[in-house]
N, C-alpha and C positions, 0 to 999 in steps of 0.2 A: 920714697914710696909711701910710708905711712902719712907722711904730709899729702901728699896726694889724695891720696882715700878717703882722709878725715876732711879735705877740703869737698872730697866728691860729696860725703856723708854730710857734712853741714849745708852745701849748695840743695839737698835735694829735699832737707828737713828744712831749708829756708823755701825752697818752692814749696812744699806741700802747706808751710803753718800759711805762706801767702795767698794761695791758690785754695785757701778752704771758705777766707772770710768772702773774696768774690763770687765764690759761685752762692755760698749761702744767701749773700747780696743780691745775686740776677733770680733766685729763690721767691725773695721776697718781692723784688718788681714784678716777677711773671704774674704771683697771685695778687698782687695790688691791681694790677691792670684788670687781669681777668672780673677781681671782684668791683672796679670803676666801669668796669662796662656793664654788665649785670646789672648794676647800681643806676646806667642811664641807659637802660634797655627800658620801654616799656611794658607795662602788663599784657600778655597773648589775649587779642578782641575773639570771644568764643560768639561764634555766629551761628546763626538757628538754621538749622539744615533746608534748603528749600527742597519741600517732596513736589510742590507744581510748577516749577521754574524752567527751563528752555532746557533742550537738551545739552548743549555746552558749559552752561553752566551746572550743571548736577555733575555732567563727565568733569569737571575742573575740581568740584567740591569745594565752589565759591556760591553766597549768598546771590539768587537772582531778585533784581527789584520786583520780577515779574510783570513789566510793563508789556503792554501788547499793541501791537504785533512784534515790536521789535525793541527787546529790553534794552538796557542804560549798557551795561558791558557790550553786548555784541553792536550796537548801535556805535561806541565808540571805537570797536577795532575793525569798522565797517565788514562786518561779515555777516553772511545770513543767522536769521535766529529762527529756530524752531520750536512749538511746543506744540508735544504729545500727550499730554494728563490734563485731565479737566480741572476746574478752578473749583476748590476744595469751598464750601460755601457753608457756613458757620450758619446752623439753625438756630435763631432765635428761640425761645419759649415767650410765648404768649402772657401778657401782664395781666394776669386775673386780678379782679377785685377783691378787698378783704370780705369776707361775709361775718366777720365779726366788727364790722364800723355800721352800725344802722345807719348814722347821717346819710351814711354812700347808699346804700339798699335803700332809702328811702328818696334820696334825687335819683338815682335811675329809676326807682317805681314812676316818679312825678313824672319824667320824661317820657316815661312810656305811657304814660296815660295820654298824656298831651298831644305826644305821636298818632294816640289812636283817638281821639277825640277828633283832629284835625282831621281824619284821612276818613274813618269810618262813622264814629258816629254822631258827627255832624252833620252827617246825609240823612239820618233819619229821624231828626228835628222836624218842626209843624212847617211845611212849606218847603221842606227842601227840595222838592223836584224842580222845582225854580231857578236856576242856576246863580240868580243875584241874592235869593234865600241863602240857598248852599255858601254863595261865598260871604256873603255876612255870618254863617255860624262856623266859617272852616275859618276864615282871616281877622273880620271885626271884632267877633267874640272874645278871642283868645287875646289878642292888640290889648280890647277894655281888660281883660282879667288879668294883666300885668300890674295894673295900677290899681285895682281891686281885689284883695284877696279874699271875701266873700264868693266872687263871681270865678274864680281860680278854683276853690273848693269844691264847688260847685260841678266844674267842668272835670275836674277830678272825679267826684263822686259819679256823673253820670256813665263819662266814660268807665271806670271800674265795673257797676251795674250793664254798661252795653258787656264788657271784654267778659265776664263771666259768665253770660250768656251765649259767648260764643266759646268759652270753655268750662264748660262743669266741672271737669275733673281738677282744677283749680281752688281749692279749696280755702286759700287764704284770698282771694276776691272779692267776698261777700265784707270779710272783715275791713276791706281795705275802704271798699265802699262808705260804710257805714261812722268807719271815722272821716272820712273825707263830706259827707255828708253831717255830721254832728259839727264838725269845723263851718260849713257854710252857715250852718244855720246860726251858730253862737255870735259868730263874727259879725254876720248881717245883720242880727240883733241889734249890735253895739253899733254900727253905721247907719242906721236909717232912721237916729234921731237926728242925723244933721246931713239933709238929701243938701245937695247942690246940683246947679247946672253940669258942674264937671262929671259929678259920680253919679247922677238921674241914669244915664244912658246903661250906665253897667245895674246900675236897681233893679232897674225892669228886664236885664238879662235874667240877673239871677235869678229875681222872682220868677220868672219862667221857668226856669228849669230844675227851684225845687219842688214847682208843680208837674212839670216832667214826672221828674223822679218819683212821686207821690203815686199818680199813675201807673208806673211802668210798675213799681213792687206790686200794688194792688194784686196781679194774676200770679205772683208766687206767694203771698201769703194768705193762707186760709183764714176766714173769718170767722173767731171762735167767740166771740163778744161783740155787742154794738159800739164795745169801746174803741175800739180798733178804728172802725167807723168815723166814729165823730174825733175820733183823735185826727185822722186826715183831713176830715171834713174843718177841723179849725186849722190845721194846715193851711191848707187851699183858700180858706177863705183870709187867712193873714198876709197870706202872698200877693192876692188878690187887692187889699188893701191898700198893701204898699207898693206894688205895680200901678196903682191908682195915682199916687200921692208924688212918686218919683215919674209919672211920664207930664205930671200938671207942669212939673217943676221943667220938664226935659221941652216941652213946649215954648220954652221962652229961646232955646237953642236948637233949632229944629234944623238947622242947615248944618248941624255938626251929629247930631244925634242918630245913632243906626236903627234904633227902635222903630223909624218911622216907615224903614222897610218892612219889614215886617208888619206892621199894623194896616199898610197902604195893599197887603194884601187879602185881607180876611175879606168874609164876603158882608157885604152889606146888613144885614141881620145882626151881626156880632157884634155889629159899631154903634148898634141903636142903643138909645138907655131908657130903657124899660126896668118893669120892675124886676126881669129877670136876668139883666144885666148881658153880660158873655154868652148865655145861656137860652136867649128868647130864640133862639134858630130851634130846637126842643119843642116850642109850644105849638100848640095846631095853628096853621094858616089858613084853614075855613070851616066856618061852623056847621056842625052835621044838627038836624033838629034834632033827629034821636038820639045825641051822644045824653048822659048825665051831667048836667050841670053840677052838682056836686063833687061827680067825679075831676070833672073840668076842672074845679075851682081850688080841689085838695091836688092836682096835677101840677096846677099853676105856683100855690104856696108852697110846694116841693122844691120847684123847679127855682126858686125868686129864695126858699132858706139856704139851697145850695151856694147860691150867688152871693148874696150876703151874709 
C-alpha cells in the first residue's frame, strides 16, 4: 500500500516537473510567432480622407482616386459610381510683384509706356491721321528703337509726357518723363558723332520727337525768363541739325529708311530750302503794297533765327 502511494506520489511529481518545461516551451513559441509576424506585418498606409469622392467610397472609408465619371475602385468592381459634392478647388493667390526690386517696377514702367506709345500716342504724332503715318510710328518706330536706345528713351519720355496728361492725379509721371528724356538726350549726344546708314533712320526719329517733346511742354510750363526761351530754341535748333546730317546720310539707303514716309508727306513748302528752312510755310505768299517792309523783313529774320 505504502509502495503504492509513493509510487502514485512520485509518478505525479514526475508528470508535473515534465509537464512544466513543455508548456513553459509552447509559452515561448506562442510569443516568438506572435512577435515574427508583427515583425513581418507591414506599417498601417494612413490614407487622407476623401471629403469629394463618390459615394461608395466615402460609405467604405477607402481613398477615392476621384476620377470622373467613374472612379478607378467602382470602375473595377463594375458598379455604378456616383458623386454628390462639388470638386473642392484650391484658390490660388495671385503672384504679386516685389515693390521693393526697382529693376522689376522699372521694366514694367518701360513696358507700360511702350504699351501706350504703340496704342495711343502714336496716333498723335505729325501725320498720323494717315494710316501708313500711324503705322510707321505704332510698328517702324518702336522696331528702330530696339536697336537704338536714344530713340527707345525717347519714345519712353513722350509717351510718359502723353500718359500724364491723361492722368494728372499721377504724380510720379512728370518724373518719369523727365528722366527718360534726360536719358535720350545724353545718349544721342554720344551717338551722332558716328551717323551711319544703319542708325540715320532711327536719328531722324529721334530728332523728331525730342522736338515733339519740346513743343508739347511749352503749354505747361509758364514763361518766367527769356531763358526758358532760347534754352528750347537751341533745343530745336540742334535737333534740327542733326535731323539734317542723319537724313543726308539716310539718302544713300532710301529703299530701307522709314523716314521717307513721313517726309514724302509734308506739304510742298516745308521741303523748299529757303532761308527759312521747315518754316517758309510762316512767311507771307503775297506781297500787300501797304504791309512795312521793315516789319516784313524783321518777320522774315525771326522766322529764318528760329530755323537756324
Amino acid at each position: 500500500m505504502l509502495d503504492h502511494s509513493s509510487e502514485m506520489t512520485s509518478a505525479i511529481a514526475d508528470s508535473n516537473s515534465s509537464s512544466s518545461p513543455r508548456g513553459h516551451s509552447r509559452g515561448q513559441a506562442t510569443v516568438k510567432d506572435s512577435s515574427s509576424r508583427d515583425k513581418h506585418k507591414g506599417p498601417r498606409l494612413a490614407h487622407r480622407k476623401s471629403r469629394t469622392g463618390c459615394q461608395r467610397c466615402r460609405a467604405r472609408r477607402v481613398k477615392c482616386d476621384e476620377t470622373r465619371p467613374v472612379c478607378r475602385d467602382c470602375h473595377r468592381h463594375g458598379i455604378p459610381c456616383a458623386y454628390d459634392r462639388p470638386v473642392e478647388r484650391i484658390q490660388s493667390r495671385p503672384l504679386e510683384p516685389s515693390s521693393s526690386d526697382p529693376s522689376h517696377d522699372a521694366h514694367a514702367m518701360e513696358l507700360r509706356l511702350l504699351h501706350h506709345f504703340t496704342l495711343f500716342a502714336s496716333a498723335t504724332m505729325p501725320g498720323a491721321q494717315l494710316k501708313r503715318i500711324k503705322d510707321c510710328w505704332s510698328i517702324d518706330v518702336p522696331r528702330l528703337a530696339f536697336s537704338y536706345k536714344p530713340l527707345l528713351h525717347a519714345v519712353f519720355a513722350i509717351s510718359a509726357l502723353h500718359l500724364s496728361e491723361a492722368n494728372p492725379n499721377d504724380a510720379g509721371l512728370p518724373g518719369i518723363h523727365c528722366h527718360y528724356l534726360e536719358q535720350a538726350l545724353r545718349k544721342h549726344r554720344l551717338c551722332i558723332g558716328g551717323i551711319t546708314t544703319q542708325t540715320a533712320d532711327a536719328v531722324c526719329f529721334t530728332s523728331i520727337l525730342l522736338q515733339v517733346d519740346v513743343f508739347a511742354t511749352l503749354q505747361n510750363h509758364p514763361v518766367v525768363s527769356y531763358d526758358h526761351v532760347s534754352g528750347w530754341m537751341r533745343l530745336v535748333r540742334g535737333s534740327v541739325a542733326v535731323f539734317d546730317a542723319a537724313l543726308e546720310i539716310a539718302r544713300h539707303n532710301t529703299h530701307l529708311a522709314r523716314i521717307w514716309c513721313i517726309i514724302d508727306t509734308f506739304p510742298l513748302p516745308l521741303r523748299t530750302n529757303s532761308d527759312a528752312g521747315a518754316f517758309s510755310f510762316l512767311l507771307p505768299t503775297a506781297t500787300d503794297e501797304e504791309e512795312d517792309d521793315m516789319a516784313l523783313e524783321t518777320y522774315r529774320g525771326a522766322v529764318a533765327l528760329w530755323w537756324f
